[in-house]
C-alpha distance (Angstrom), angle and dihedral (degrees) to the residues before:
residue distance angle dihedral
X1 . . .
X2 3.97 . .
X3 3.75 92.6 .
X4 3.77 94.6 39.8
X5 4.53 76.5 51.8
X6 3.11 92.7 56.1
X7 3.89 102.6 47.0
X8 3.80 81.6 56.6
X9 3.83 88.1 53.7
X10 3.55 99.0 52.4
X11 4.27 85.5 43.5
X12 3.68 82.8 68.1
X13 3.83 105.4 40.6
X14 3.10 92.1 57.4
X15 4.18 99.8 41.8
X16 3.89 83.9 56.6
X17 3.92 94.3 46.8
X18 3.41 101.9 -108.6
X19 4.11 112.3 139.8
X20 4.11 116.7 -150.6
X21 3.80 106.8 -131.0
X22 4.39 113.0 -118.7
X23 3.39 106.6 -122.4
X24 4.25 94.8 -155.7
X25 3.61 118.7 -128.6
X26 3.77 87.6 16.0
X27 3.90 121.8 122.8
X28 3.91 115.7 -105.9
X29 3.32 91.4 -117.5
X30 3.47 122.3 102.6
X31 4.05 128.2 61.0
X32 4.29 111.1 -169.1
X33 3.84 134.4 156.7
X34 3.27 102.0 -139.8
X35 4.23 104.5 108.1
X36 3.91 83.5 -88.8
X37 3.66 108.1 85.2
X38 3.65 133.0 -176.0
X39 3.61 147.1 -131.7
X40 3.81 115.7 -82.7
X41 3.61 125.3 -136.1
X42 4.25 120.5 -88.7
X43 3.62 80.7 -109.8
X44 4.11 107.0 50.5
X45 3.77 118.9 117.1
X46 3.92 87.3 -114.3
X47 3.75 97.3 82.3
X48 3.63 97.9 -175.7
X49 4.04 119.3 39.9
X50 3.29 120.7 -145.1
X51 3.85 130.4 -164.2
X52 3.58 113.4 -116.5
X53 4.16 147.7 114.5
X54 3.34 118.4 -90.5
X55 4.23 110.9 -94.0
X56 3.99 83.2 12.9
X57 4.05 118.6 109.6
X58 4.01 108.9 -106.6
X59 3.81 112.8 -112.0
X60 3.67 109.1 -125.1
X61 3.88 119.3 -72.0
X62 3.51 125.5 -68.9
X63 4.16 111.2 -129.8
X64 3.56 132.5 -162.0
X65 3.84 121.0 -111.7
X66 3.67 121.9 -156.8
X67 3.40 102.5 -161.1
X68 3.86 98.4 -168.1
X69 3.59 98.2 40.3
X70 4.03 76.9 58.8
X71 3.24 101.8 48.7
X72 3.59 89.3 49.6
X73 3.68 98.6 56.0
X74 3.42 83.9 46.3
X75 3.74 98.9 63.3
X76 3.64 99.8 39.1
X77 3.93 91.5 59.8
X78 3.41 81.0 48.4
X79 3.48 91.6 59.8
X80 4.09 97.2 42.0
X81 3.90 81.5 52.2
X82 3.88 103.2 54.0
X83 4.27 91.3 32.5
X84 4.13 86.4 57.8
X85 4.15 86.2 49.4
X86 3.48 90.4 45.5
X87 4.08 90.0 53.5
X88 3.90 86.5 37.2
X89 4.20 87.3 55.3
X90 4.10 92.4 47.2
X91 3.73 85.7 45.9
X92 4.04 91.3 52.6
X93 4.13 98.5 33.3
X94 3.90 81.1 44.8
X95 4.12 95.4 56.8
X96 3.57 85.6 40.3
X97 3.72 90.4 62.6
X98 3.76 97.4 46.7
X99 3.82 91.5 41.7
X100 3.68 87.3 66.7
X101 3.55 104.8 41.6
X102 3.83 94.1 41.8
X103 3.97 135.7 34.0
X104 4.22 95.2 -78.6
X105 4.00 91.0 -143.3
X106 4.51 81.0 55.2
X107 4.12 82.1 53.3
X108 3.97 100.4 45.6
X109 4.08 80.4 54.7
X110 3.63 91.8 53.5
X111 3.77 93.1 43.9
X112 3.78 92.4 46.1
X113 3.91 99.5 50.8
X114 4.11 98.3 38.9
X115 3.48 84.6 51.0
X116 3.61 100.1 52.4
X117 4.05 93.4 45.5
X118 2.96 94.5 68.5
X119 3.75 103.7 35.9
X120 3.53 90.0 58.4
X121 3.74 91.9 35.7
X122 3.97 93.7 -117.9
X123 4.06 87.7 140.4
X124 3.72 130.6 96.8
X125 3.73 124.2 -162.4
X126 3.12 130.8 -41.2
X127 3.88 93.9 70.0
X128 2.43 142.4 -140.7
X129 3.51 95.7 42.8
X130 3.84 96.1 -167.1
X131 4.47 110.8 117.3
X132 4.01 77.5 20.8
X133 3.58 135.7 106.6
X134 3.70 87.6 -121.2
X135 3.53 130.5 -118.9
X136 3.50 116.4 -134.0
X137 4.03 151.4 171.4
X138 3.22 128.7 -49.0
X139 4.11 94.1 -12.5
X140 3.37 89.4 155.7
X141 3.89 89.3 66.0
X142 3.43 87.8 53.5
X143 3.85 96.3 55.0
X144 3.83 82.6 49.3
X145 3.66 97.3 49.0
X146 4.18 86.6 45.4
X147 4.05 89.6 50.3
X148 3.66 85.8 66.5
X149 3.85 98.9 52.7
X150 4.65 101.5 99.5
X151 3.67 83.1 -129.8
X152 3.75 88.6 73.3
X153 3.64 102.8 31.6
X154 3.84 85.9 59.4
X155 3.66 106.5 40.6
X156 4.10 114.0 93.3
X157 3.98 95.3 -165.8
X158 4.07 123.1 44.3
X159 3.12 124.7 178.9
X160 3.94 114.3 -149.0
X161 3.73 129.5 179.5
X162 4.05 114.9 -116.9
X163 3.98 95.1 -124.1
X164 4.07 114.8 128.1
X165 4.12 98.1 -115.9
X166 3.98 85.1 63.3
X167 3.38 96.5 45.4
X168 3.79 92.0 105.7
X169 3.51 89.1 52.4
X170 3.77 94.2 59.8
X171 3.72 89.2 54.3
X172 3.73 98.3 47.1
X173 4.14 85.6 57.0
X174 3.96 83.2 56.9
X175 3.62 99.6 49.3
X176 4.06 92.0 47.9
X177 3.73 84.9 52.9
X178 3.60 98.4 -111.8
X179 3.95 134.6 144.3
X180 3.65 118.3 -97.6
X181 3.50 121.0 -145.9
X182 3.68 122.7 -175.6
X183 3.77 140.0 147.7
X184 3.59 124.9 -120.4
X185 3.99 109.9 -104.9
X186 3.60 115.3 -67.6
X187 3.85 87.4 -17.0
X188 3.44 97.3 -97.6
X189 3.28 103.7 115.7
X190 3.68 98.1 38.6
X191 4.20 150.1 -19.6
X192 3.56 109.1 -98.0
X193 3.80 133.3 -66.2
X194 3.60 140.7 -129.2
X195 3.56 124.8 -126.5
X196 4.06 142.0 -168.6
X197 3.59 146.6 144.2
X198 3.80 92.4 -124.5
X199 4.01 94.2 49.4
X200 3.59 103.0 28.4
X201 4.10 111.9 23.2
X202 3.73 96.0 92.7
X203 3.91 118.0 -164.4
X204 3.68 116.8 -76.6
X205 4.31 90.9 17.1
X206 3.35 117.9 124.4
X207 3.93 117.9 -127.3
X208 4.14 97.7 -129.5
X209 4.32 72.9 57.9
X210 4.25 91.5 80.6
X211 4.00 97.4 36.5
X212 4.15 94.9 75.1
X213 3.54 123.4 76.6
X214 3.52 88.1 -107.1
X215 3.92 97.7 46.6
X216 3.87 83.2 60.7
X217 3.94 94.5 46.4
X218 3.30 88.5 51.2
X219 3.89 114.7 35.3
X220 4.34 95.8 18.7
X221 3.39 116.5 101.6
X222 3.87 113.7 -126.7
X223 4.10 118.0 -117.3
X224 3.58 123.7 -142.7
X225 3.96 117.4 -122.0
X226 4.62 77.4 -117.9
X227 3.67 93.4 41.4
X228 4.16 107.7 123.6
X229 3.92 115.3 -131.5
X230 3.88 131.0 136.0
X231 3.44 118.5 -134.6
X232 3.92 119.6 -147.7
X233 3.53 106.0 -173.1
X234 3.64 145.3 16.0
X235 3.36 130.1 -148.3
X236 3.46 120.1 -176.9
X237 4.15 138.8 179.9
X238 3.51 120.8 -113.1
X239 3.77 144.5 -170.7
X240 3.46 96.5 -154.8
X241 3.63 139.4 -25.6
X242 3.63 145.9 -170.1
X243 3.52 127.9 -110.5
X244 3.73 98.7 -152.0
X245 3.65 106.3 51.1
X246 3.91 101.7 10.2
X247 3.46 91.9 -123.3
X248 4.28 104.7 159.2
X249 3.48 124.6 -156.0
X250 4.65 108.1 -149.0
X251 4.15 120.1 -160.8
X252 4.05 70.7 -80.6
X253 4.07 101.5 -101.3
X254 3.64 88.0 113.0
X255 3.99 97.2 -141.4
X256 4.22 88.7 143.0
X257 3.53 86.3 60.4
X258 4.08 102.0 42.5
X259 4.04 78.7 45.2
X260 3.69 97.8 53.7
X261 3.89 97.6 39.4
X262 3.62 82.4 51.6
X263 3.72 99.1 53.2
X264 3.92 93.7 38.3
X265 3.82 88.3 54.7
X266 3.66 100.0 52.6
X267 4.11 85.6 43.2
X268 3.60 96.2 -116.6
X269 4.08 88.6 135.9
X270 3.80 132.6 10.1
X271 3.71 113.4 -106.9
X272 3.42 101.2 -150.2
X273 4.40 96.2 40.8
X274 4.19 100.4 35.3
X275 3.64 106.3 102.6
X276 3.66 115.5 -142.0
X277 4.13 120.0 -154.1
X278 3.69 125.6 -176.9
X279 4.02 121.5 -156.2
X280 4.49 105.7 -136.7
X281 3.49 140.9 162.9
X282 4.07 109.7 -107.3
X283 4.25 81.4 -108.3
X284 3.45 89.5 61.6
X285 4.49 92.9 64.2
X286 3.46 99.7 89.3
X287 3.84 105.5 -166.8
X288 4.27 88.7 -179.4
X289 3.44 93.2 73.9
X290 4.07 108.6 168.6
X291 3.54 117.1 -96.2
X292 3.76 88.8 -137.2
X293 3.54 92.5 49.3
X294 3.73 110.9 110.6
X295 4.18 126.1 165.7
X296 3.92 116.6 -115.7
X297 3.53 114.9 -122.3
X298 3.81 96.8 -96.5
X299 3.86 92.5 52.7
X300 3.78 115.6 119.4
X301 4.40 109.6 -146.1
X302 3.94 115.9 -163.9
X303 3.83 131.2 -118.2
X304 3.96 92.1 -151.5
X305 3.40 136.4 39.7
X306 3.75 122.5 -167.9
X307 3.76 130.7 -177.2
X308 4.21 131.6 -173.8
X309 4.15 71.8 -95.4
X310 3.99 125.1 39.6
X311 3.67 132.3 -6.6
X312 4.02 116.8 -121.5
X313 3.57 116.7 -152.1
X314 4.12 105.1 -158.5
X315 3.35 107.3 -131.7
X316 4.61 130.8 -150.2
X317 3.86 86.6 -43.2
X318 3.79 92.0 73.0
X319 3.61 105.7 122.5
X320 3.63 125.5 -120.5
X321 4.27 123.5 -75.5
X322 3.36 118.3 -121.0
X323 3.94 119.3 -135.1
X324 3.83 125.5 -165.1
X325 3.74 138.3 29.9
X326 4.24 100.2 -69.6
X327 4.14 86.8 -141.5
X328 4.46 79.3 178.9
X329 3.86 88.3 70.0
X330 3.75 99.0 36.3
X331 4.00 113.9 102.7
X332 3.67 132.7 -138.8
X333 3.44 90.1 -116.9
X334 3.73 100.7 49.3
X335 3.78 90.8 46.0
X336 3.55 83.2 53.8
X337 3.83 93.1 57.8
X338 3.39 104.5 50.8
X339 3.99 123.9 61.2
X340 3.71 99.6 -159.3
X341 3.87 97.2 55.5
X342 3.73 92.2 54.9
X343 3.70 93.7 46.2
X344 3.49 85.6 47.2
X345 4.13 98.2 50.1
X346 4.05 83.5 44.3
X347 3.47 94.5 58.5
X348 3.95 93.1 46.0
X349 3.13 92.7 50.2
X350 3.90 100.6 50.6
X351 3.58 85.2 42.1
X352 4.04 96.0 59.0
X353 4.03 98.2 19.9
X354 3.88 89.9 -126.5
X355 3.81 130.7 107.0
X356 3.60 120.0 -118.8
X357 3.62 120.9 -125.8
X358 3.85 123.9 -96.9
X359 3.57 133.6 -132.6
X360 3.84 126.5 -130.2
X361 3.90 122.6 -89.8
X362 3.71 122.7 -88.5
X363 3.80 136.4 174.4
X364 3.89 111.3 -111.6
């Protein structure tokens, strides 16, 4: 009977808009009106209790704080907050870096394009695709679409570049019956290597087996820096490129370059008449090219241009070809890395009695 009372009581404090006052740390057990009010039940119409004196307005409510659950919080946003600084400073010191070694404007390209891929998802495996030549969409409809240009039904040697997104484009050469030529990775484990179905597709192999890197190691045969071959097209990788004056942008190691001042050099394709075609994803054609941004000397541009898409054909604007080995751009340590370039300078240089110039240092 009391408690059943004092249910009743409650029922009509609270109807008339009086608030009993929580006593914390109190039982909910006791209902009075005297100013000291207790604790309703879980169950009372008054869902929220308020301390207060009976007639009097209720101060506002009275919350919990959990000070460790706080503190907690507190240092893991702490921690999200310093780890995205930290990735923010590697970013920046990481620019930095590359701005040095390389033309900056070449490096805000990079950035730009890499990081777009793979926002939008416009990559393919490996990833991620940033200090890549990236692999991309559809890049097989892109070798397609380039198989069809007359330029590459006629030539007999191409010369394509051993990154992943051109992959396809080394097996299309095989299936028309072509010669591949391309150079081991980096060149520093080799020149470059010659590749065909007749010479190289042994009985039982698979073709797919000589696109890879280590198809070609393994089934190319090696070339001699004096071994006499014409190449008839080059196709090369890109990270982006410009549609106006052909002007490419690599992962910035410049190997195509080394590679074609190489081959120009020894006369194994004409400079000025070898047409060069990369294989990109439409992203990739960057019509905002900066106005600031002009080619070194060494930098090879493209005649053709050819996306999963359309095929551009740069026009008069191209800019110039290179032709030669530029030995004034060529560092220490990159000389140092690659076995045919030094036989090559020490040749040259017994031949004409002179020393060739030298580069500045860089960090590989």
């Amino acid at each position: 009977m009391q408690r059943a009372s004092r249910r009743m009581l409650a029922l009509t404090l609270c109807s008339t808009g009086f608030t009993p006052r929580l006593t914390l740390g109190r039982p909910l057990d006791a209902i009075s009106t005297r100013a000291e009010v207790a604790t309703l039940p879980h169950h009372s119409p008054c869902t929220t209790a308020r301390r207060a004196t009976i007639g009097c307005r209720a101060p506002p409510p009275m919350l919990s704080f959990d000070e460790s659950a706080y503190e907690e919080d507190r240092l893991a946003r702490d921690g999200e907050a310093m780890a995205a600084m930290a990735v923010e400073e590697a970013k920046a010191a990481e620019d930095a870096k590359f701005a040095v070694l390389r033309n900056p404007w070449k490096w805000v390209i990079r950035r730009r394009i890499w990081d777009l891929m793979e926002a939008e998802d416009f990559a393919c495996q490996p990833r991620p695709v940033h200090h890549r030549i990236p692999n991309f969409v559809d890049a097989d409809k892109a070798a397609a679409r380039m198989g069809r240009l007359p330029e590459f039904k006629a030539a007999a040697m191409v010369k394509v570049n051993p990154d992943t997104p051109q992959r396809a484009v080394r097996r299309l050469v095989l299936s028309q019956g072509k010669v591949l030529l391309t150079p081991q990775p980096r060149l520093r484990t080799g020149f470059f290597s010659t590749l065909s179905v007749a010479d190289n597709l042994r009985a039982g192999d698979q073709l797919d087996q000589l696109t890879s890197s280590k198809g070609v190691a393994q089934h190319g045969t090696q070339v001699s820096l004096d071994a006499g071959y014409t190449v008839d097209l080059v196709v090369v990788g890109s990270t982006a490129v410009c549609p106006t004056t052909g002007a490419r942008v690599g992962k910035g190691e410049g190997f195509a370059e080394l590679e074609w001042g190489i081959l120009s050099l020894q006369g194994n394709l004409d400079a000025q008449s070898t047409l060069v075609v990369t294989t990109v994803h439409d992203c990739q054609v960057v019509d905002d090219w900066p106005a600031d941004g002009q080619l070194t000397k060494h930098d090879v541009p493209v005649d053709v241009i050819v996306t999963p898409t359309r095929v551009i054909r740069v026009g008069e604007g191209r800019a110039p070809k290179p032709s030669g080995v530029m030995w004034d751009l060529l560092s220490p340590q990159k000389l140092a890395q690659i076995k045919v370039l030094r036989d090559l300078k020490e040749r040259i240089e017994a031949e004409t009695g002179q020393p060739l110039p030298q580069g500045p240092d860089e960090t590989l």
